[in-house]
N, C-alpha and C positions, 0 to 999 in steps of 0.2 A: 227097732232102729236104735242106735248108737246116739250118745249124744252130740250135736254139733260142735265140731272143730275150730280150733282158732282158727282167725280170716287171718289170710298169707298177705306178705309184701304187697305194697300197693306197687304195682306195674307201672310202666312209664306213659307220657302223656300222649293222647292222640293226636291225629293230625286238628289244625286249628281249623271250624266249619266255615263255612258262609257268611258274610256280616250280612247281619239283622238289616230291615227295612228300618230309614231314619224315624223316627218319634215326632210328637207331637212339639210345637216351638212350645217352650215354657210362658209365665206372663211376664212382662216387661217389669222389671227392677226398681225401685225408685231414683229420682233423677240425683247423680252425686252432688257435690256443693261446688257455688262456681269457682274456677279457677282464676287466678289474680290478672290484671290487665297486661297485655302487653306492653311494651315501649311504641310510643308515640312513632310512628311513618315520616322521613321528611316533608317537607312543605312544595307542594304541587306548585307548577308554574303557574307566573299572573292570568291572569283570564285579559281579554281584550277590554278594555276603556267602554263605560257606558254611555247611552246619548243622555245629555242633558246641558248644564249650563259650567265650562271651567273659565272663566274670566269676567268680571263684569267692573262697569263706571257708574259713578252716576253725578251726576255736578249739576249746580246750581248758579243765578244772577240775582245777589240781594242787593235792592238801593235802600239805604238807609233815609233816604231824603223823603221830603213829603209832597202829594201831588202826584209827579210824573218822571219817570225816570226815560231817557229820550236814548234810541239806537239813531243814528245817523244814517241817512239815506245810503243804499246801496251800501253797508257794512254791516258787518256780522255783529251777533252777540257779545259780548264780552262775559265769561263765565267767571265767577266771585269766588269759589267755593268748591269742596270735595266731600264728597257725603262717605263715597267709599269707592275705591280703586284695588281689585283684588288681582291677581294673576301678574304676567306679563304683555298684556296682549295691546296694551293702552298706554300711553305717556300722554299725563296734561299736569300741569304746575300754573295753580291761578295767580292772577286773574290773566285771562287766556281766551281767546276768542279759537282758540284751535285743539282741537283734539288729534292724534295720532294713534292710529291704529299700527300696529307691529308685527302682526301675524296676520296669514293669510287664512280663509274660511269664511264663514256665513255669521252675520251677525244681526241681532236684532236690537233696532233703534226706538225709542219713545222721547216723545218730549211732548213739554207743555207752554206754552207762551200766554200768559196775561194783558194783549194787550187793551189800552183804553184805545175807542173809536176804532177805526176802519186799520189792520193792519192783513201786507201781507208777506211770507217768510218762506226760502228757500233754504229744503239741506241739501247743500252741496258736500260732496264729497270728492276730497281732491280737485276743488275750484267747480266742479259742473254740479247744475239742480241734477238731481235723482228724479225729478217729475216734471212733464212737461210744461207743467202751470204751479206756479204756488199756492202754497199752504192760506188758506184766507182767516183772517176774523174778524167779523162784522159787527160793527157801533161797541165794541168793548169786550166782546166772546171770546175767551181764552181758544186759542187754536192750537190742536193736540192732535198726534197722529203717531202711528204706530209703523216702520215697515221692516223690512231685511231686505238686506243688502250683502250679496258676496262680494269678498272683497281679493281680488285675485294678485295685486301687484303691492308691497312694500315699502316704503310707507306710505299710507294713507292720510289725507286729512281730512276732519270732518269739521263741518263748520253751518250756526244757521244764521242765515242772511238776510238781512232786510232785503225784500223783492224790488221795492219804488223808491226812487229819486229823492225821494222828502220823506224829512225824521217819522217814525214810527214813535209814537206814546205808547210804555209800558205804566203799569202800575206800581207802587214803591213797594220796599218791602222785598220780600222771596216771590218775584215774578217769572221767573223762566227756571226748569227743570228740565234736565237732560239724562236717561239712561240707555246704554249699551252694554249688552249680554252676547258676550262670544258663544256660539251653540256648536257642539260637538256632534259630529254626526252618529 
């Protein structure tokens, strides 16, 4: 045999086969570095009002004198003093036997009265008792009570009243305390 020949021209290309069945996923890469923050979103609208307390008063009756500081039969307190008056919901300017309420809703009332001996006290509201019977305190017992009261109509007054005909004995001093809390529903 002859020796082998040089290989000829490579020929041109064939037709292109089949593609291959896909491969195995490779592993996961490690994770890039973070990218910087966005710009801040506008500000979403207010959310509804929570329940709790947006108004409140609280006032006070000091006699500076000693002994007995004396309400007159059938008349209210007369209030000395302002501890604190927040919101709008309240107008009182001492010394002031009347408070005003301004806004309508539910509120809740406390007070304390010191009186010496037998006394007994209505809170009216806008002139009528809130309770069929009054408030009592017996041989000297501070009479304290707690309630709420809606208040539907504009302006309101509130006021606490000697129940009986003949002077009521308080004690001198910071003897009567009064606070109201407008309560939001």
């Amino acid at each position: 045999a002859g020796a082998v020949g040089p290989a000829g021209p490579t020929g041109p290309a064939g037709a292109v086969g089949p593609a291959g069945s896909t491969g195995l996923a490779g592993a996961a890469g490690p994770a890039g570095p973070t990218g910087p923050a966005g710009a801040v979103g506008p500000a979403g609208p207010a959310g509804p009002a929570g329940a709790g307390i947006s108004d409140f008063l609280s006032v006070f009756r000091a006699d500076p004198g000693t002994g007995t500081d004396t309400v007159p039969g059938n008349s209210p307190i007369t209030f000395t003093g302002v501890l604190a008056n927040v919101g709008g919901a309240f107008t009182f300017t001492p010394p002031s036997p009347t408070i005003t309420i301004n806004e309508t809703g539910s509120y809740f009332i406390s007070f304390s009265i010191h009186n010496q001996g037998n006394a007994d006290f209505n809170l009216t509201v806008s002139g009528a008792p809130i309770t069929p019977v009054p408030f009592s305190g017996n041989g000297g017992g501070p009479i304290a009570a707690e309630v709420i009261i809606t208040v539907t109509t504009v302006p309101t007054t509130i006021q606490l009243v000697n129940a009986n005909a003949t002077p009521a004995q308080l004690h001198n001093n910071l003897n009567t305390t009064m606070t109201i809390l407008k309560l939001t529903p």
